[in-house]
ChimeraX commands (.cxc) that place a marker at each C-alpha (Angstrom):
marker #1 position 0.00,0.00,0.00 radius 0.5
marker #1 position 1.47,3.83,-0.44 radius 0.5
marker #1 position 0.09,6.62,-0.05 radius 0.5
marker #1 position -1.70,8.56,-2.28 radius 0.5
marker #1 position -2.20,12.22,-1.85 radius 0.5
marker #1 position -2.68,13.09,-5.33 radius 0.5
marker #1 position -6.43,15.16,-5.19 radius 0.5
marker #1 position -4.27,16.97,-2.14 radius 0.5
marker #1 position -1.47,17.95,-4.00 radius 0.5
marker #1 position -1.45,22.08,-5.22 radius 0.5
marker #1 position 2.26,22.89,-5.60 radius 0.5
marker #1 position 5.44,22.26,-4.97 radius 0.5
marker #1 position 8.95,22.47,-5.64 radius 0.5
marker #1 position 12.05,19.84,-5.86 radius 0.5
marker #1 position 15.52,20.51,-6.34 radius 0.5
marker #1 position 18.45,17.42,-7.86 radius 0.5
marker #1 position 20.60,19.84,-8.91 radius 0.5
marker #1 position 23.13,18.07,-6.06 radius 0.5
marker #1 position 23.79,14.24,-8.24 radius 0.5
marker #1 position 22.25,12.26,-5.37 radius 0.5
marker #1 position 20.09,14.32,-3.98 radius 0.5
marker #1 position 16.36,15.58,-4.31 radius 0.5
marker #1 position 15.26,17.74,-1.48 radius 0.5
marker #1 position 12.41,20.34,-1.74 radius 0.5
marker #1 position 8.90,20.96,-0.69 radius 0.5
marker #1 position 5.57,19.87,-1.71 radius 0.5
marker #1 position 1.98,21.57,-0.21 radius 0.5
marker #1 position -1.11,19.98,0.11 radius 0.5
marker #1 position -4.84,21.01,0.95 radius 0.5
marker #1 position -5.33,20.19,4.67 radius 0.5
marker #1 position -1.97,20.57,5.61 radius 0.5
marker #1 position -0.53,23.70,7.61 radius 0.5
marker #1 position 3.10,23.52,6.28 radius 0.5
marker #1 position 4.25,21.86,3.47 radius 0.5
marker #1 position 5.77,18.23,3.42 radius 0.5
marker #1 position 9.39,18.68,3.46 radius 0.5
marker #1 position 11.46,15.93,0.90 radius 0.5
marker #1 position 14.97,15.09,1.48 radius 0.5
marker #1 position 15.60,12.04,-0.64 radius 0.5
marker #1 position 18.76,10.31,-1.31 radius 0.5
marker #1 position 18.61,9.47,-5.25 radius 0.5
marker #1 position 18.11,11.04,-8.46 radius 0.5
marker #1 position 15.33,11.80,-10.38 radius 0.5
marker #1 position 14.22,9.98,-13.74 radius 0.5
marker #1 position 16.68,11.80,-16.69 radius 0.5
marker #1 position 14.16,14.11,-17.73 radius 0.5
marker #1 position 14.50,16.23,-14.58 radius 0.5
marker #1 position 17.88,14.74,-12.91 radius 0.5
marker #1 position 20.11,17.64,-13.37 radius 0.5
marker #1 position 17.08,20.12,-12.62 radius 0.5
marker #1 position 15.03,22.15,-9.82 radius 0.5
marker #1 position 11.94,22.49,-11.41 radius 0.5
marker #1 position 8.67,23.87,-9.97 radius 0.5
marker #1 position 4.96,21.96,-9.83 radius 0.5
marker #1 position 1.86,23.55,-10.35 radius 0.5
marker #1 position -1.79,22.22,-10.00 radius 0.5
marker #1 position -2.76,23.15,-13.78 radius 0.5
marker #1 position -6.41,21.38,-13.25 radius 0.5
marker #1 position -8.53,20.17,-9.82 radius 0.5
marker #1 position -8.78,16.12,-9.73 radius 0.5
marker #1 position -11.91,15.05,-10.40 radius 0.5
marker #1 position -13.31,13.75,-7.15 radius 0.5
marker #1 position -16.72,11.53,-6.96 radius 0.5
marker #1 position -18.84,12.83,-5.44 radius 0.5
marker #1 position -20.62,9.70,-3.71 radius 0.5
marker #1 position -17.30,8.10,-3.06 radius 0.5
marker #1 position -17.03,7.60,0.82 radius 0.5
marker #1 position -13.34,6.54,0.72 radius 0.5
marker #1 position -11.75,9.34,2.39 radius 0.5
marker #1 position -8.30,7.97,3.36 radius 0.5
marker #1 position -7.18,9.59,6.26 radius 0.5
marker #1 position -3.88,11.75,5.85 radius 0.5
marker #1 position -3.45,12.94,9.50 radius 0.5
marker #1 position -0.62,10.19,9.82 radius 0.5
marker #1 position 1.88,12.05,7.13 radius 0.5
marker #1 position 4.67,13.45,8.60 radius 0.5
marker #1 position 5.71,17.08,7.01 radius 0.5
marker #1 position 9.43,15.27,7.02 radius 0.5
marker #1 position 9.49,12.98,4.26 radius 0.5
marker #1 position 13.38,11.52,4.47 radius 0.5
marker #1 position 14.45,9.00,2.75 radius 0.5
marker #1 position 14.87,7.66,-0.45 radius 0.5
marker #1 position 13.49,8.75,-4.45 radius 0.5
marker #1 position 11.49,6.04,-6.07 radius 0.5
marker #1 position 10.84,6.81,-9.85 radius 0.5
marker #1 position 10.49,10.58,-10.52 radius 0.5
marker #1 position 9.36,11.78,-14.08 radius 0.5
marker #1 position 7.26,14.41,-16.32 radius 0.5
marker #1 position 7.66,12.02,-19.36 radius 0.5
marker #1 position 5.40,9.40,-18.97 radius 0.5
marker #1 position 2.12,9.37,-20.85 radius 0.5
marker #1 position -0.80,8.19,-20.06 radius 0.5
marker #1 position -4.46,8.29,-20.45 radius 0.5
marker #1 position -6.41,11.43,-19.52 radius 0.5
marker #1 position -9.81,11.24,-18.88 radius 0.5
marker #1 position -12.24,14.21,-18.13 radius 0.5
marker #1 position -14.39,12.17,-16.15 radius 0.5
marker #1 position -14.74,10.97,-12.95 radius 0.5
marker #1 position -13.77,7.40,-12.25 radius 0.5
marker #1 position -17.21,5.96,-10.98 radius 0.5
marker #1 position -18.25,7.20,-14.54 radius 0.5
marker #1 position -15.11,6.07,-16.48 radius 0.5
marker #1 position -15.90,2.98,-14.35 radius 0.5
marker #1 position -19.84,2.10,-15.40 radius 0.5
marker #1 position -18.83,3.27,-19.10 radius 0.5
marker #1 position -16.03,0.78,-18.79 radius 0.5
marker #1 position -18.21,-1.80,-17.82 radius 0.5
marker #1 position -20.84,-1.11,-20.11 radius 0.5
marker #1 position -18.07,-2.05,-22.57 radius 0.5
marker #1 position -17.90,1.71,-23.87 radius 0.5
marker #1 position -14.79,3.07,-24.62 radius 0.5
marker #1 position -14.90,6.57,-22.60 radius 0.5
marker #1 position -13.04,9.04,-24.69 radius 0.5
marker #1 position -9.29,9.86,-24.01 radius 0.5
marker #1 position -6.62,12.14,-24.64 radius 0.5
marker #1 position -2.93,10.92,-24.21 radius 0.5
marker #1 position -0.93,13.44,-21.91 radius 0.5
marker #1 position 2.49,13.57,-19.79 radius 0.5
marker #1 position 1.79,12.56,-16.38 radius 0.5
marker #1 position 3.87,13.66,-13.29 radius 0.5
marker #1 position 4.98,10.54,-11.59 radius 0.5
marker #1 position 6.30,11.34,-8.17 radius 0.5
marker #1 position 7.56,8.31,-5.86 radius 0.5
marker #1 position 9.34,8.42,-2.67 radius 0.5
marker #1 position 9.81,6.69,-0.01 radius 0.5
marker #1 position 9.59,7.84,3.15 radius 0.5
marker #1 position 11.86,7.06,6.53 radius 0.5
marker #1 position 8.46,8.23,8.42 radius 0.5
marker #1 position 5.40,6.71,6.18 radius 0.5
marker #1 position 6.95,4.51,3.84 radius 0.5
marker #1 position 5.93,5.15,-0.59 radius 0.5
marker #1 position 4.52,7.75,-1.44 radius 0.5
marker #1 position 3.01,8.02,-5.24 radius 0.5
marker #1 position 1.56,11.37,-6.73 radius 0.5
marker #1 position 0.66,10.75,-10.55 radius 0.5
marker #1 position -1.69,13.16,-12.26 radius 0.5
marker #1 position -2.20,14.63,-15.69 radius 0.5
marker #1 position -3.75,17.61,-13.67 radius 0.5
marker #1 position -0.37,18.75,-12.64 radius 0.5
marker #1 position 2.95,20.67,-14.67 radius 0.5
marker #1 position 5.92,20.63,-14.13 radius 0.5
marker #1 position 8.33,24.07,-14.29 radius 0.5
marker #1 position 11.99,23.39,-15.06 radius 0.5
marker #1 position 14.15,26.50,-13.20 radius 0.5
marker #1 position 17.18,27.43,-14.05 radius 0.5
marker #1 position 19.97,25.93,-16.31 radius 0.5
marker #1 position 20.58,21.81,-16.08 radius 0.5
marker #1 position 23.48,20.79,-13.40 radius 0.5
marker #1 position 24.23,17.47,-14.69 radius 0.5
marker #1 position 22.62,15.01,-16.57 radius 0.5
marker #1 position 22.63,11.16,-15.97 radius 0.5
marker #1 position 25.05,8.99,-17.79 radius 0.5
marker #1 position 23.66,5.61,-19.03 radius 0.5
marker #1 position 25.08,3.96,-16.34 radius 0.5
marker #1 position 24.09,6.37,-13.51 radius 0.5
marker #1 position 20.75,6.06,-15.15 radius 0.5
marker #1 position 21.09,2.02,-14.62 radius 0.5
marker #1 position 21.90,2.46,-11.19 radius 0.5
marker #1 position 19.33,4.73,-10.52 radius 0.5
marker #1 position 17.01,2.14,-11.78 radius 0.5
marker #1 position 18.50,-0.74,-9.84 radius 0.5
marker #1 position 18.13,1.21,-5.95 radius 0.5
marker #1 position 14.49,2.32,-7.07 radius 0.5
marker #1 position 13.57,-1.59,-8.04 radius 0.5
marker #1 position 15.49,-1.82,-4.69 radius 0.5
marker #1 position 13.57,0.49,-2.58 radius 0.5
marker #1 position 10.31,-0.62,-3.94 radius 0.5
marker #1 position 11.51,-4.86,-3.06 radius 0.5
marker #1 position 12.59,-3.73,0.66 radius 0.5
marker #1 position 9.10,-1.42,1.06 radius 0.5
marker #1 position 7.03,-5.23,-0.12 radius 0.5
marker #1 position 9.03,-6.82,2.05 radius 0.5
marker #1 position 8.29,-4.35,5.18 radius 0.5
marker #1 position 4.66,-4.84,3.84 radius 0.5
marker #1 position 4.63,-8.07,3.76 radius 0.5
marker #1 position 6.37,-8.83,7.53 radius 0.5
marker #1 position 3.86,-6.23,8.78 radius 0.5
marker #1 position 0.49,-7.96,7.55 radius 0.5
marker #1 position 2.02,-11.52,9.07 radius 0.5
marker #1 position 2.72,-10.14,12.33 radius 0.5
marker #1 position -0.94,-8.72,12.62 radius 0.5
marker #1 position -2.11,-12.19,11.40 radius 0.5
marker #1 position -0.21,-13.09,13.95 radius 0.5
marker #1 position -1.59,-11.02,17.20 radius 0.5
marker #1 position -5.18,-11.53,15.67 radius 0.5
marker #1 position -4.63,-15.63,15.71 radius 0.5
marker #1 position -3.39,-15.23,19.19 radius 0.5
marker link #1:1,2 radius 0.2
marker link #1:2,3 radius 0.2
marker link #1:3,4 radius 0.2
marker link #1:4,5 radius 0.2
marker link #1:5,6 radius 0.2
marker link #1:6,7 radius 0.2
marker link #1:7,8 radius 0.2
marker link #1:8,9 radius 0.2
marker link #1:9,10 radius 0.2
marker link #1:10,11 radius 0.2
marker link #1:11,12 radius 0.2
marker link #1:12,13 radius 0.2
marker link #1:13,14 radius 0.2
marker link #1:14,15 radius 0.2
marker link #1:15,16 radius 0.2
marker link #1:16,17 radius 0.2
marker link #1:17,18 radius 0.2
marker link #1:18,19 radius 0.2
marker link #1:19,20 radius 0.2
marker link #1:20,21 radius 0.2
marker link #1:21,22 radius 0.2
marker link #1:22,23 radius 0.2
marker link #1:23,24 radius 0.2
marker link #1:24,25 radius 0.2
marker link #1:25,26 radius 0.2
marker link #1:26,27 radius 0.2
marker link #1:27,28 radius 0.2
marker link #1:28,29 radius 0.2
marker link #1:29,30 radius 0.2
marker link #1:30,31 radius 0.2
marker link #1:31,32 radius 0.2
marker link #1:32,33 radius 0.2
marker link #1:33,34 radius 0.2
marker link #1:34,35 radius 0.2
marker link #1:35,36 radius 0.2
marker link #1:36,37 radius 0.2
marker link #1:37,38 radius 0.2
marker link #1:38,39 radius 0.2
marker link #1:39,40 radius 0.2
marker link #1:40,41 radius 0.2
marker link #1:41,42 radius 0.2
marker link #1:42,43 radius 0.2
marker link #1:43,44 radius 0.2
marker link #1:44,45 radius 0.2
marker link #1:45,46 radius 0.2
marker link #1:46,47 radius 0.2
marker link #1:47,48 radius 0.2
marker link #1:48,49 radius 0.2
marker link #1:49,50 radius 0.2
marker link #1:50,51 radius 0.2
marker link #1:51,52 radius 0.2
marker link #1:52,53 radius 0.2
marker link #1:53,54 radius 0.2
marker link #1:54,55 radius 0.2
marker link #1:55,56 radius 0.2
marker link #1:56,57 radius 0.2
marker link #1:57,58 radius 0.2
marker link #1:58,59 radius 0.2
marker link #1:59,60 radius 0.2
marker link #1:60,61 radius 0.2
marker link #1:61,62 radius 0.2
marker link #1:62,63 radius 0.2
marker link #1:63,64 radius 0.2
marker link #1:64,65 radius 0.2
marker link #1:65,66 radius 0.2
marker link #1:66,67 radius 0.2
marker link #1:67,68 radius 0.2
marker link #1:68,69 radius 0.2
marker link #1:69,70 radius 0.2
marker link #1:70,71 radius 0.2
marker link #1:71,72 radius 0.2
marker link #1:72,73 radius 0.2
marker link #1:73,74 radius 0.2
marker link #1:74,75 radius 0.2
marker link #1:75,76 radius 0.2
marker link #1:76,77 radius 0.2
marker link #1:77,78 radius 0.2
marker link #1:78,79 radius 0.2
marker link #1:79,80 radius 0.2
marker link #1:80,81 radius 0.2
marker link #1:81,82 radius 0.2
marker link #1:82,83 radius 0.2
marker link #1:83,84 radius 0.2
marker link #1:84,85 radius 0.2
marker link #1:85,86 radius 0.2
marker link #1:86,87 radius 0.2
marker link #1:87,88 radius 0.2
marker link #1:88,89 radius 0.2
marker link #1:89,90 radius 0.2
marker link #1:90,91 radius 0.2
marker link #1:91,92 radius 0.2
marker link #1:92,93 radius 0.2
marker link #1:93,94 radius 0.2
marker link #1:94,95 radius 0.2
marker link #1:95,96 radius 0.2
marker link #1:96,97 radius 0.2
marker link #1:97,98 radius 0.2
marker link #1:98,99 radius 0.2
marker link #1:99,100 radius 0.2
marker link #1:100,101 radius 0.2
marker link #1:101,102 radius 0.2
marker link #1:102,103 radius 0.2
marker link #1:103,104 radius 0.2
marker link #1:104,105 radius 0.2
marker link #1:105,106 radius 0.2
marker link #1:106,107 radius 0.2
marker link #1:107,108 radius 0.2
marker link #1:108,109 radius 0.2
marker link #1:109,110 radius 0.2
marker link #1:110,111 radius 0.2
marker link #1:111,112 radius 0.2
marker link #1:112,113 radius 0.2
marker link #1:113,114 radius 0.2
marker link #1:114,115 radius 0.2
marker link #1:115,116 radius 0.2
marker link #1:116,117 radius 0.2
marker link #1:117,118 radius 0.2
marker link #1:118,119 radius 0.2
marker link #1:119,120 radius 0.2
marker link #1:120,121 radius 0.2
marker link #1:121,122 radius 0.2
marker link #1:122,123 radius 0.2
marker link #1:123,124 radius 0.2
marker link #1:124,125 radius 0.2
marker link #1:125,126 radius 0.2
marker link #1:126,127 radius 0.2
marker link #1:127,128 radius 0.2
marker link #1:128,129 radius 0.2
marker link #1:129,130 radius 0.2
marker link #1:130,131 radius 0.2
marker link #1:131,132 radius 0.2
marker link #1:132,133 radius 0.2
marker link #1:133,134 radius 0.2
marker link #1:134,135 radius 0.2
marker link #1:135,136 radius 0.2
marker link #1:136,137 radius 0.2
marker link #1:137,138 radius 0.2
marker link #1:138,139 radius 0.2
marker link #1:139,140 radius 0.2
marker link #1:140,141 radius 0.2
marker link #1:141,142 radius 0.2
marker link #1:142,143 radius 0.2
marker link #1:143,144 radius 0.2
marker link #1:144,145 radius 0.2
marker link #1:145,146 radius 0.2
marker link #1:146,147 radius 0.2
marker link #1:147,148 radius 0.2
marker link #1:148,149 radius 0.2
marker link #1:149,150 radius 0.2
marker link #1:150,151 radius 0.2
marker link #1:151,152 radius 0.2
marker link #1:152,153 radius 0.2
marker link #1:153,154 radius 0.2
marker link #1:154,155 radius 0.2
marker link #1:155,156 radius 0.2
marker link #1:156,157 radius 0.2
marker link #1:157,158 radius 0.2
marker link #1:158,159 radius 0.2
marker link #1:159,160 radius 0.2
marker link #1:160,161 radius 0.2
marker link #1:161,162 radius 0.2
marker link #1:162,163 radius 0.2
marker link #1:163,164 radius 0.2
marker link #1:164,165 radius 0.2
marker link #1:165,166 radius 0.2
marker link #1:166,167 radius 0.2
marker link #1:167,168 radius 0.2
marker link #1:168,169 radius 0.2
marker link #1:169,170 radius 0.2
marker link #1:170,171 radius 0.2
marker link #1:171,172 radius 0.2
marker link #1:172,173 radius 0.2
marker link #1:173,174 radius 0.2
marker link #1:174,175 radius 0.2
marker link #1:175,176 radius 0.2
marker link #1:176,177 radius 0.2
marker link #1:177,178 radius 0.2
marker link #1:178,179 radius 0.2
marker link #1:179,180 radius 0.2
marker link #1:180,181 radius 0.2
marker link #1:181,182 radius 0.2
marker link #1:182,183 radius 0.2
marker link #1:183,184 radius 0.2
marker link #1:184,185 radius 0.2
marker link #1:185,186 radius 0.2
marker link #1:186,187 radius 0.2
view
């Protein structure tokens, strides 16, 4: 499981100008300060190299009859710890309608329409609250500033190899957390 603050997210701004490193901010609705990211790792090579800004461009489209509210009061405002993947490149279907209805179209075997659009993938994972995902077509992404570095091939192959990393040792936390509850609720 991760949490997923996307519909929270309004703005934000992240910094890997440091090879390494990706520290910055990120605000969301509800919250009185903004999260605060300090995240060993580089970002995908679209934006390693860069500080670049984020900007809600469009509101998520919420259901209005959904009663899953996930509560957020457990995120910490310090997220340390380690990038997962981090990219403005990756495209993927946008929709301008909300999921129940993309849902009962779907299953009505219509085929709602579409537009393809870059996404804003943003994956961390935190010392505090474990992964974190924010993807959303609703949100852009503000390169500032000149480039610092960009990733070689095989810095880019490295990268790849601690994400896959972080994401086996977050399943595995997962996973030894559900069997100890199974656990304490056989006992």
């Amino acid at each position: 499981m991760a949490w997923r603050p996307t519909h929270l997210m309004q703005s934000g701004e992240l910094d890997n100008t440091t090879p390494g490193w990706t520290i910055g901010w990120l605000k969301l609705d509800g919250f009185e300060s903004p999260l605060q990211l300090k995240l060993a790792g580089n970002c995908h090579p679209d934006l390693a190299g860069w500080k670049f800004r984020i900007h809600r461009i469009e509101p998520e489209l919420i259901d209005e009859d959904d009663d899953h509210n996930p509560d957020y009061s457990g995120i910490k405002l310090d997220q340390s710890g380690h990038v997962g993947d981090i990219t403005a490149d990756q495209m993927i279907k946008h929709f301008d309608i909300p999921t129940s209805e993309l849902l009962r179209r779907m299953r009505a075997g219509e085929k709602p329409p579409f537009t393809w659009r870059k996404c804003l993938y943003l994956e961390w994972y935190s010392n505090a609250n474990g992964r974190a995902v924010i993807q959303s077509t609703r949100l852009e992404v503000e390169r500032v500033g000149e480039r610092a570095f960009e990733l070689t091939e095989e810095q880019w192959k490295e990268q790849s190899l601690q994400n896959a990393d972080e994401m086996n040792h977050f399943m595995a936390q997962l996973g030894d957390a559900l069997e100890e509850r199974d656990s304490t609720d056989d006992a």
